[in-house]
C-alpha positions in Angstrom: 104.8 143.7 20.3 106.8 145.6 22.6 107.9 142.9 24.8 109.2 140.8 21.1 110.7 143.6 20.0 112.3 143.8 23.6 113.5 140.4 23.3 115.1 140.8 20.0 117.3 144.1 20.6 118.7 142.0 24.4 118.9 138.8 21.9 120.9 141.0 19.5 123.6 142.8 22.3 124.5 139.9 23.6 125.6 138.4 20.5 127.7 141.4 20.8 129.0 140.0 24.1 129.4 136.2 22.5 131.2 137.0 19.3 134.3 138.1 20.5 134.1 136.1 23.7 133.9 132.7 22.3 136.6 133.2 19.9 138.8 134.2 23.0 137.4 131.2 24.9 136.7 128.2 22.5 138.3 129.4 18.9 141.9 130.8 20.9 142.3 127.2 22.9 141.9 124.7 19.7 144.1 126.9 17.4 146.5 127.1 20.3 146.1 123.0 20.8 146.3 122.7 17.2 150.0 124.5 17.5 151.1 122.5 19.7 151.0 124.7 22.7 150.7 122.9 25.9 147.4 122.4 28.4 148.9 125.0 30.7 149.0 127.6 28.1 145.7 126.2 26.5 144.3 127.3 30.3 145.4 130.7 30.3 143.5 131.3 27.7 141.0 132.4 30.5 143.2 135.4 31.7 141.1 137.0 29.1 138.3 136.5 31.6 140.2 138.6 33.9 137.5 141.6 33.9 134.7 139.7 34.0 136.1 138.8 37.8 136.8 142.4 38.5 133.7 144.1 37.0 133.1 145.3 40.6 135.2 147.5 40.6 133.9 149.8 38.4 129.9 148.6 38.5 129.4 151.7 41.6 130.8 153.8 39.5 128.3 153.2 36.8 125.4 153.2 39.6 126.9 156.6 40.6 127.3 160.2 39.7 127.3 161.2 36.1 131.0 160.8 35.3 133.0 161.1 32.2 132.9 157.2 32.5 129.5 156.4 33.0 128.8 159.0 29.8 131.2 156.6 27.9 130.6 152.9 29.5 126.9 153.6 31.1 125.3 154.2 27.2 124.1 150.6 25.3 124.2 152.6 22.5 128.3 153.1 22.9 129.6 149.9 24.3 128.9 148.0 20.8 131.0 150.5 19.1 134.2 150.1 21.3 133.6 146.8 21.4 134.2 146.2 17.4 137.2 148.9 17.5 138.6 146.8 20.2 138.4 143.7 18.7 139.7 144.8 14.7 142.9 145.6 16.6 143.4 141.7 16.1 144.5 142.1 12.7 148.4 143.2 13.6 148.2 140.1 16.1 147.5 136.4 14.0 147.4 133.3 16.3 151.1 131.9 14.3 152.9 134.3 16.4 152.8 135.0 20.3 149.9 134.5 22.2 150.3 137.2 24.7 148.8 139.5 22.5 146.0 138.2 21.5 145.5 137.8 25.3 146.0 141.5 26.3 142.9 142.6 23.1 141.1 140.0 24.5 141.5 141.8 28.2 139.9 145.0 26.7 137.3 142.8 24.6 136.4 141.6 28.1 136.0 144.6 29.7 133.9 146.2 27.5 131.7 143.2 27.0 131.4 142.5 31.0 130.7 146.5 31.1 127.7 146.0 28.5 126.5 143.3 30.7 125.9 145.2 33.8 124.3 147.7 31.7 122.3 145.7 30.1 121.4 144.1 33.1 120.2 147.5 34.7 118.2 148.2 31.9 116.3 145.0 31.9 115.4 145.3 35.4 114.3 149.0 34.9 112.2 148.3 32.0 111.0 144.8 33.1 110.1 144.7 37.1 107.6 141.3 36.5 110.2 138.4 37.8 108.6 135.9 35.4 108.7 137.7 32.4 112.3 138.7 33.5 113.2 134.5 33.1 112.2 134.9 29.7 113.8 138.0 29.0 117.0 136.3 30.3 116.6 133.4 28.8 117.1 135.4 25.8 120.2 136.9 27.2 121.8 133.6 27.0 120.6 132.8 23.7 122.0 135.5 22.4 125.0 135.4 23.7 125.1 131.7 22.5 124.1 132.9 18.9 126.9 135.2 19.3 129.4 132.6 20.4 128.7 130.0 17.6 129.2 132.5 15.1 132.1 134.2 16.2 134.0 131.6 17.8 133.5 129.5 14.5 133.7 131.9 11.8 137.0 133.3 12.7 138.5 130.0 12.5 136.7 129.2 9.4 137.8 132.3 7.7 140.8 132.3 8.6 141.6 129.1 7.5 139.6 129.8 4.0 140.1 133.2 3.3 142.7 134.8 5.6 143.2 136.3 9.4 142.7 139.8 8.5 139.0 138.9 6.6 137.9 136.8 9.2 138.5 139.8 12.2 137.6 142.1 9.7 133.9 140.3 9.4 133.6 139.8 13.0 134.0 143.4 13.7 131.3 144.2 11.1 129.0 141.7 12.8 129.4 143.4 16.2 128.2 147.0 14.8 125.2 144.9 13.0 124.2 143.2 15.7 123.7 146.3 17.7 121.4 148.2 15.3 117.9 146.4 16.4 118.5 148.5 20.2 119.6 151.6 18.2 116.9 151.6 16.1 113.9 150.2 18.8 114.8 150.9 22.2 115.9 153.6 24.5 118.1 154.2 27.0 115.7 154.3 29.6 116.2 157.2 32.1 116.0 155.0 35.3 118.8 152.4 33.6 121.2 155.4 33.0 121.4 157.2 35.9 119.9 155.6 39.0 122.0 157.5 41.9 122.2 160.9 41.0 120.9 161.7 44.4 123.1 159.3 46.2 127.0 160.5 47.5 130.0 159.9 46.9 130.7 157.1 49.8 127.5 155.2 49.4 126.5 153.8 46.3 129.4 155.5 44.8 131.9 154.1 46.4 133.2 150.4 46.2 134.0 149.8 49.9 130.5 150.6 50.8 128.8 148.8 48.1 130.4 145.9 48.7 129.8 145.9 52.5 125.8 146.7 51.6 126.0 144.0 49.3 128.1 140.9 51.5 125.5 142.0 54.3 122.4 140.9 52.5 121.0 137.9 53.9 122.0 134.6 52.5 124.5 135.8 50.7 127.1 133.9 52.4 125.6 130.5 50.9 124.8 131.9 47.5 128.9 132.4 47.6 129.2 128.9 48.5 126.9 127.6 46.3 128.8 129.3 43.5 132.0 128.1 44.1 131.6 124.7 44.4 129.5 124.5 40.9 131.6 126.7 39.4 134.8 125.1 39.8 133.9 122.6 38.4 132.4 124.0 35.9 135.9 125.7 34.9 137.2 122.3 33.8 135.0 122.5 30.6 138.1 124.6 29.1 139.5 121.1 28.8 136.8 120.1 26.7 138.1 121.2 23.7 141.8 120.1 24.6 140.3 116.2 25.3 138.4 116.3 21.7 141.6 117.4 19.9 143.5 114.9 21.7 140.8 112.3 21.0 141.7 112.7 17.2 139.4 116.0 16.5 141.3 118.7 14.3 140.9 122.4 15.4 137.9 123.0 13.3 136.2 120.3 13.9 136.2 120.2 17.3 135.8 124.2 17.4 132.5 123.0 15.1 131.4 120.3 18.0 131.2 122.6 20.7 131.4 125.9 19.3 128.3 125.1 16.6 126.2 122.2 16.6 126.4 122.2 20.5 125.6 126.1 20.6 122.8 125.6 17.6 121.0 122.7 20.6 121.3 124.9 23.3 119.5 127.9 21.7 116.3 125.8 22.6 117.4 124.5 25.4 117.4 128.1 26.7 114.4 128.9 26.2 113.2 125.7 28.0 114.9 126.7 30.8 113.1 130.2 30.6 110.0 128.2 30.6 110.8 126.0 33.3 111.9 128.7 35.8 108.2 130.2 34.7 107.1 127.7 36.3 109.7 125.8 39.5 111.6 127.5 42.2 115.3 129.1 40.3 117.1 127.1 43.0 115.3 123.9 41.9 115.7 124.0 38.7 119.3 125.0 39.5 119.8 121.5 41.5 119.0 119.4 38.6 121.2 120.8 35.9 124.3 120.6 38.3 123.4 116.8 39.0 123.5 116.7 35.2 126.5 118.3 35.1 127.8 116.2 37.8 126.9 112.8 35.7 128.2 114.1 32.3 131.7 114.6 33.9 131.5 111.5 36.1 131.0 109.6 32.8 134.4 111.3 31.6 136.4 110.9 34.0 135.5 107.0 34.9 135.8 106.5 30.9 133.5 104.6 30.6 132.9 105.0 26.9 136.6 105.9 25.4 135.1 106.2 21.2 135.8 109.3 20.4 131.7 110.4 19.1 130.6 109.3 22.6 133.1 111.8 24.2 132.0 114.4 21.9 128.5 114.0 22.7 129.4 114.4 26.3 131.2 117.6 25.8 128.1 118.6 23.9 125.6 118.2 26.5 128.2 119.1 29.6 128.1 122.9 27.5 124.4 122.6 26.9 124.1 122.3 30.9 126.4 124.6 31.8 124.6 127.4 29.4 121.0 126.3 31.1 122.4 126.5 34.5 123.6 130.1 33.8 120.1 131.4 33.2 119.0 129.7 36.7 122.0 131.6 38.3 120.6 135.2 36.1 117.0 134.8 38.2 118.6 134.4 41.7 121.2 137.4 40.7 118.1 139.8 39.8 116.3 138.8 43.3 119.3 139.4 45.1 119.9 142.8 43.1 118.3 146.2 44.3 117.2 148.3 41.7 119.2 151.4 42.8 122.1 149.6 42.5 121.8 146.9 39.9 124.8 147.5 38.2 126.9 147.5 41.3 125.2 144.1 42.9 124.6 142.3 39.6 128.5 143.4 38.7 129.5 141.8 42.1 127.5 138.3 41.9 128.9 137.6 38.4 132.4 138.8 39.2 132.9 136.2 41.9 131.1 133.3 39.3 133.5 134.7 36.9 136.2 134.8 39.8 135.6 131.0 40.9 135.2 129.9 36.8 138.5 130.7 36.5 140.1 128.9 39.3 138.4 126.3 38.1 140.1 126.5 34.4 143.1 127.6 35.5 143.5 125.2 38.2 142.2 122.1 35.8 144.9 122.9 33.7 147.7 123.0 35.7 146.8 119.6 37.7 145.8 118.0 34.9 148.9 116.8 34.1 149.2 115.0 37.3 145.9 114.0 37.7 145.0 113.4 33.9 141.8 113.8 32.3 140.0 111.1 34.4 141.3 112.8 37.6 140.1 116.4 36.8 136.7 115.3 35.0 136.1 112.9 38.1 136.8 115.8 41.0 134.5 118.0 38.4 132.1 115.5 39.0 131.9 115.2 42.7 132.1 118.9 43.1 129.1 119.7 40.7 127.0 116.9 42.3 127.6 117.9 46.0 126.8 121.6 44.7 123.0 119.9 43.5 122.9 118.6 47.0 123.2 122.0 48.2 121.1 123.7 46.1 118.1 121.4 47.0 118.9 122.1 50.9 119.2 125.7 50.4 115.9 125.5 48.4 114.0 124.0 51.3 115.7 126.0 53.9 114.6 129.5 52.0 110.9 127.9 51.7 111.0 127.1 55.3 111.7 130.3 56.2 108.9 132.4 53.9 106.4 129.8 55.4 104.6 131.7 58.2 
């Protein structure tokens, strides 16, 4: 009972993480497309992404001391609240006039959703020290986030094209304080998740040169970063995907619906498979096989193979199913690498640099595309995401090699 009801108030927050985040990340590009704005602007849609890369910076801090931050950023129970203030402030700022903006609420959105993911994070690991039941438990992270996502990145558009902008931000701000009630109303902050480092200086924990040093210094480390990189590079080019389906003939909506709905609403169980799975194979294994996916998806792209337009879409599809497994296989090799002492500071720092090399990937993608086209970009995806498979299985044999006695 306690583990379900567990699983429901993380399911829950990190809808509050997905609501806003996929209306910056899918809803934002289409309408944007749909206006006739350009791939390169399309791409910077993932500035907003911005904090996710720098959440370092302030994760020692929420390790740390009791501060006036970590009273304010370090509670679950707060986070959901600035969130939906944050996000409201969208109502002075519809999509028919500048972008820039929207972009700079979506920068605070993404801080305070990258902040409640540390936290979160710290929490699960302080309530939930079993590493299996920890692949279920995020496995349900990314559910929830993806639950989160398919409403909010496709209601706004809905309802603002049916009812009006204000409405539509309005109701997304209401679904944010909502979805935080089952963790207001079940859980607790656990003491262990709120302050871990009390005891610990300033200069240590505490302080962000040394936590990064004690974190780089870790033992493989170094190919973990590589690892990342390559896979997530390419995985950066799926903020194309939506830009390919509206040029394909796709209007806004429905290509919003394609990948922000009925390809969110097939990888809620697709999740929870890959919880299952990393129950029961190696994280790094499991890993390997969704980026040769990956890898095929986009090599089928680029080579255009199939050029009508449902067979692109369903490629689309399963390249964001993939990319959503592949991030709960990247959440069980952050936990082992994080300490428990410091688990916002080294989980902060492992998905700041994903988040870091993500959006080189989109970024860059956008900005080349136009020399290389979509068959260009999709194919480099492609070789990229299948040589990071390559590693993964070599790093998986090298790390069972070396616990062999």
């Amino acid at each position: 009972m306690v583990i379900r009801s567990r699983q429901v108030s993380i399911f829950c927050l990190n809808m509050v993480q997905g609501m806003p985040g996929s209306f910056f990340g899918i809803g934002l590009p289409a309408l944007l497309r749909e206006g006739g704005a350009g791939l390169d602007m399309v791409a910077l849609a993932y500035l907003v992404w911005a904090p996710w890369a720098l959440k370092w910076l302030w994760g020692p801090f929420l390790d740390g001391r009791p501060t006036l931050f970590n009273a304010v950023f370090g509670r679950l129970l707060h986070l959901p609240l600035i969130m939906a203030s944050a996000f409201v402030l969208l109502v002075a700022f519809p999509p028919s006039g500048s972008a820039w903006p929207i972009f700079a609420v979506g920068i605070v959105c993404s801080f305070v959703g990258s902040t409640l993911q540390m936290v979160l994070a710290r929490w699960i690991m302080a309530v939930e020290p079993d590493e299996k039941r920890r692949a279920r438990l995020n496995a349900t992270q990314v559910a929830g986030m993806i639950t989160g996502a398919m409403v909010g990145g496709t209601l706004i558009v809905a309802l603002s094209n049916l009812l009006s902008w204000t409405l539509a931000v309005l109701a997304i701000g209401v679904l944010i304080v909502l979805a935080s009630l089952p963790f207001m109303l079940t859980q607790r902050e656990h003491p262990s998740a709120t302050v871990l480092a009390e005891h610990i200086p300033i200069g240590t924990a505490s302080s962000i040169k040394e936590a990064c040093r004690c974190f780089f210094e870790r033992s493989g480390v170094g190919l973990l970063m590589v690892l990342m990189l390559m896979s997530d590079v390419a995985t950066g080019v799926d903020v194309l995907l939506i830009a390919l389906l509206v040029d394909s003939g796709y209007s806004a909506a429905g290509a919003t619906f394609l990948l922000n709905t009925l390809a969110l609403m097939i990888t809620i169980p697709a999740t929870f498979l890959t919880g299952q799975l990393l129950q029961r194979f190696e994280a790094r294994s499991v890993l390997a096989v969704l980026l040769g996916s990956k890898g095929t998806v986009f090599l089928l792209l680029g080579v255009g193979v199939f050029p009508i337009p449902v067979v692109s879409a369903a490629l689309s599809i399963a390249a964001i199913v993939i990319a959503s497994a592949a991030a709960i296989a990247y959440w069980q090799i952050y936990m082992r690498f994080a300490t428990t002492e410091h688990a916002a500071s080294d989980i902060g720092m492992l998905t700041s640099i994903r988040t870091l090399f993500l959006m080189i990937g989109g970024i860059g993608a956008g900005q080349v595309s136009g020399l290389l086209g979509y068959s260009g970009i999709f194919s480099l995806a492609a070789a990229m995401a299948l040589a990071a498979a390559l590693l993964a299985i070599l790093q998986g044999a090298k790390e069972r090699e070396t616990a062999t006695p």
